[in-house]
N, C-alpha and C positions, 0 to 999 in steps of 0.2 A: 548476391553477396557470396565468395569464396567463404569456404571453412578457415575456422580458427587455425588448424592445424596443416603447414603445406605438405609436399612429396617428403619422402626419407622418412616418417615414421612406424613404426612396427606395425605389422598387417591387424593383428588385435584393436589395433592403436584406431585404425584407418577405417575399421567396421564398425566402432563406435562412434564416430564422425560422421558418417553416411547420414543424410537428413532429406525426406520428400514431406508433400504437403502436406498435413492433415488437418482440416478445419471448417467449420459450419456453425449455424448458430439463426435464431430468427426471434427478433423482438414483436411480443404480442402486442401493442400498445403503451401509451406513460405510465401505465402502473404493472408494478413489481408481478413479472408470474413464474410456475416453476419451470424448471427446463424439462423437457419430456424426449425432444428430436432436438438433434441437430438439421438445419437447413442452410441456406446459403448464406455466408458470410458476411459480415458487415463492417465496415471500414469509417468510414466518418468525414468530416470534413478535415482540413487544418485548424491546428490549434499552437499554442504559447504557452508555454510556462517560464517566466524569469526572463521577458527576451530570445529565447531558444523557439522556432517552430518545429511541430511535430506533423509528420505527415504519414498518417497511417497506411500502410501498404501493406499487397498481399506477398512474403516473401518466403516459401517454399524450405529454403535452405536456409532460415535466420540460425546462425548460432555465435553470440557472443556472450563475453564476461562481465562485471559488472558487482553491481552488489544488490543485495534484497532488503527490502523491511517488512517490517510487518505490522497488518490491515489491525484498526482497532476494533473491540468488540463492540464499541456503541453503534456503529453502521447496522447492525443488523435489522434483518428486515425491512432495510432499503433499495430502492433498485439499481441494479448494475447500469453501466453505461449500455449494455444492451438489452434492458427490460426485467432480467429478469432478481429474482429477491438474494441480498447480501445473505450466506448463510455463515457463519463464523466456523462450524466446524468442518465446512467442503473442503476439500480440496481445491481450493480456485485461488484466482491471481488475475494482478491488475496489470496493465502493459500499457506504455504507451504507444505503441505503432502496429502492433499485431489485429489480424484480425479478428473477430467478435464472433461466435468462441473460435480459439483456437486448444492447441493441444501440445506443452510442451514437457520439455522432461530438464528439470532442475538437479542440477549437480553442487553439494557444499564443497568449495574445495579446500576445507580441513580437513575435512573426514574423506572425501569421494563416493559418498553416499548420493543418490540418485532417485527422485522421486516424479512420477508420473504427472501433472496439474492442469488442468483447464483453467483457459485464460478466456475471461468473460465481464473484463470491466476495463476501463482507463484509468493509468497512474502507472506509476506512482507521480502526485501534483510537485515533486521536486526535480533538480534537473541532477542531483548526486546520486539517486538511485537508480538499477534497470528496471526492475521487478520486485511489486508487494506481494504477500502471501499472506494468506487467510491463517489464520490461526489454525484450522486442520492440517494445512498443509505445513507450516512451519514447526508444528509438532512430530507429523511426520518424519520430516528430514532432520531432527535434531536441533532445531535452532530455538533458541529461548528470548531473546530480547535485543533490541537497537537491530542494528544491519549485520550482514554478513557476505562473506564474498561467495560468488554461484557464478556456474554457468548454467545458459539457457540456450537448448535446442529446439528447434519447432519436429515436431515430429509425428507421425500418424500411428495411432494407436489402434487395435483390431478393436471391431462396433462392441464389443462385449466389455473392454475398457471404456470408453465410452460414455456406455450406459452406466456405469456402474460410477464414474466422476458426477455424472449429470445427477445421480440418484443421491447424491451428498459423502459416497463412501471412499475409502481409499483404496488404491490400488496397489497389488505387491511391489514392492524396491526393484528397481532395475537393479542390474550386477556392479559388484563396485568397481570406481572406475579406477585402471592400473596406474602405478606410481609415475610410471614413465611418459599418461598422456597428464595425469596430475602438475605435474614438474614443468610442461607446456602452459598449460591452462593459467598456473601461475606466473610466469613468467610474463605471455599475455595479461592478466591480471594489473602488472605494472603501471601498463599506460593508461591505466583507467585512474582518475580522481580518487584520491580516496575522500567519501563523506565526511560532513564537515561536522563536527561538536554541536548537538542543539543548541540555539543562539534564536534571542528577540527576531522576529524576520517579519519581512512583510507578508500582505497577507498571498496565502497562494490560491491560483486559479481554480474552479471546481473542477471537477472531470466531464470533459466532454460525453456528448451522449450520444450514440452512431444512431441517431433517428432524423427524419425531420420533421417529428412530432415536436418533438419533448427539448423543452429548455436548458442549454447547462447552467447548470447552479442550481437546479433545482432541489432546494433543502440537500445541499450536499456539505460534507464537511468540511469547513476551513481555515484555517490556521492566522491568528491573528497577530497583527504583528503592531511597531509604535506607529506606524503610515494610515494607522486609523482613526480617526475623530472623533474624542468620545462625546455620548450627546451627555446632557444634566442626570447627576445619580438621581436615582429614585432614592427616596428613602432609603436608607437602610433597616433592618431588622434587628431586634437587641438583639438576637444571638449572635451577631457578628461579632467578633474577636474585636478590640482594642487595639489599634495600630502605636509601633513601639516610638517612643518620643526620638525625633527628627527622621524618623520614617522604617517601616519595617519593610518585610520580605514576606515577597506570594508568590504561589505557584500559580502560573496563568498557564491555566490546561487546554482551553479550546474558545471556539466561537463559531456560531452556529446560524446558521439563518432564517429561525424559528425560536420561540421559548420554550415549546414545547421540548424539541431536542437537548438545546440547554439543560432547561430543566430533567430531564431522563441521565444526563451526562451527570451533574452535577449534585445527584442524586447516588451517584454510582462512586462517587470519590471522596461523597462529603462536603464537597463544596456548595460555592453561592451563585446568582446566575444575578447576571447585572444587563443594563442597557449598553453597547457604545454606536453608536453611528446607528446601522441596518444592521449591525450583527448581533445577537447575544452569549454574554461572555463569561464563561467559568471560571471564575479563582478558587484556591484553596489558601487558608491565611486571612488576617493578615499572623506573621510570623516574629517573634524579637529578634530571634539572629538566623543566620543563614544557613546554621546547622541544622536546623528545625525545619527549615523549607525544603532541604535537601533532603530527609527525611520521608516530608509528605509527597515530595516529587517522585522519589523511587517508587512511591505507593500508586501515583497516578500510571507512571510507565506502564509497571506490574499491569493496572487494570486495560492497556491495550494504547496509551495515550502518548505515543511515543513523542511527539512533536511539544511536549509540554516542557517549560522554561521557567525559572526563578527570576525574578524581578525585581529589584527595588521598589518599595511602592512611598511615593514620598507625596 
């Protein structure tokens, strides 16, 4: 892969472009462990999201634009696609082609602020994003909620950065980046999609796991959309809310592939955990009008649940 940036721009411009390999990484088994060493690299097989195949490669000089979201907090203390445990306040990030861990350096190009991040999971599970970020890292660089536009270098960081990613902490700001390769980056930036408005979707893929141990889908998060069948309600509970005559409004926050999980989510928002298919599924609501759901949906976002939608529920 050539740089974002061709000949003709300022020598400044062209030393911050410069990009060699840095990356390593080794999964202890299917369950979640900490990261201590980097070791050799892990890659995966092919995978799909939405029709699209993804083919993880080891590529040296990746540098493209794109945009970020950001990882929810309920993952936590689950396993990465490479073994080891989701921590909400690392500094880490999810990628779909890079290798397991890798080591990149993320640029907001609002601000041109610059933050160091280990990449040690698969995703983002849509095909409008490049790169999720953990909620340390997205605080780091300034970023608060929904997506944002970034660039993403791979790049090698001395073993003393490294360590100090792998141990959960963050590393100082790289220098900010000049207006002049800013002005570039944005422009590149164009031909990238812009993401799409949360909207009902179908359901998406788990995240592949670079093992050939371990299953994907294994109790991973995913997003449930109307292409799901729902099986018979269980009961309900009388604390459920009164749904509003010819039908109200709910926030449909998630769906999980355990009750367990469900229930840990749906705990965390106030919601209910319900059956549909193989999945279990979090609403909040029901609601009378759509002001109200709109309401409780800002509040799921807030709690990390970016992918959650209001619904008619009739």
């Amino acid at each position: 892969m050539r740089s974002i940036v061709r000949g003709g721009v300022l020598a400044g411009a062209a030393l911050l472009l410069s990009a060699c390999g840095g990356f390593g990484g080794a999964r202890g088994g299917s369950a979640p462990v900490p990261a201590t060493a980097d070791g050799p690299a892990m890659l995966g097989e092919p995978y799909a999201i939405g029709g699209v195949t993804y083919t993880p490669a080891d590529i040296p000089d990746y540098d493209e634009v794109g945009y970020a979201g950001l990882y929810g907090d309920e993952r936590a203390g689950n396993p990465t696609a490479n073994g080891e445990t989701f921590e909400p306040a690392a500094i880490s990030a999810a990628h779909k082609t890079l290798p397991l861990p890798s080591y990149v350096e993320v640029t907001a190009l609002d601000t041109g602020r610059t933050i160091l991040v280990r990449v040690n999971d698969r995703g983002p599970m849509a095909n409008d994003r490049l790169i999720d970020l953990s909620r340390g890292a997205a605080q780091q660089l300034g970023l608060t909620d929904g997506v944002a536009a970034v660039r993403v270098r791979r790049t090698n960081p001395p073993a003393a950065e490294r360590a100090q990613l792998r141990a959960g902490r963050a590393v100082p700001e790289r220098l900010a980046t000049p207006d002049s390769l800013l002005a570039i980056l944005r422009t590149k930036l164009k031909e990238v999609p812009k993401p799409k408005p949360a909207i009902v979707a179908a359901p998406q893929p788990a995240a592949p796991i670079a093992s050939g141990h371990a299953k994907p889908g294994d109790d991973r998060f995913i997003v449930e959309g109307p292409a799901a069948t729902p099986a018979p309600k269980a009961p309900e509970k009388p604390a459920a809310a009164p749904a509003a005559t010819g039908g109200g409004y709910v926030v449909q926050v998630a769906a999980f592939s355990t009750e367990a999980r469900a229930a840990a989510a749906a705990k965390t928002v106030g919601g209910t955990v319900s059956r549909a298919g193989k999945l279990w599924r979090v609403r909040i609501g029901p609601f009378a009008s759509d002001g109200e759901a709109q309401g409780a949906l800002g509040k799921a976002k807030a709690k990390g649940f970016r992918d959650a939608v209001v619904i008619r529920d009739r």
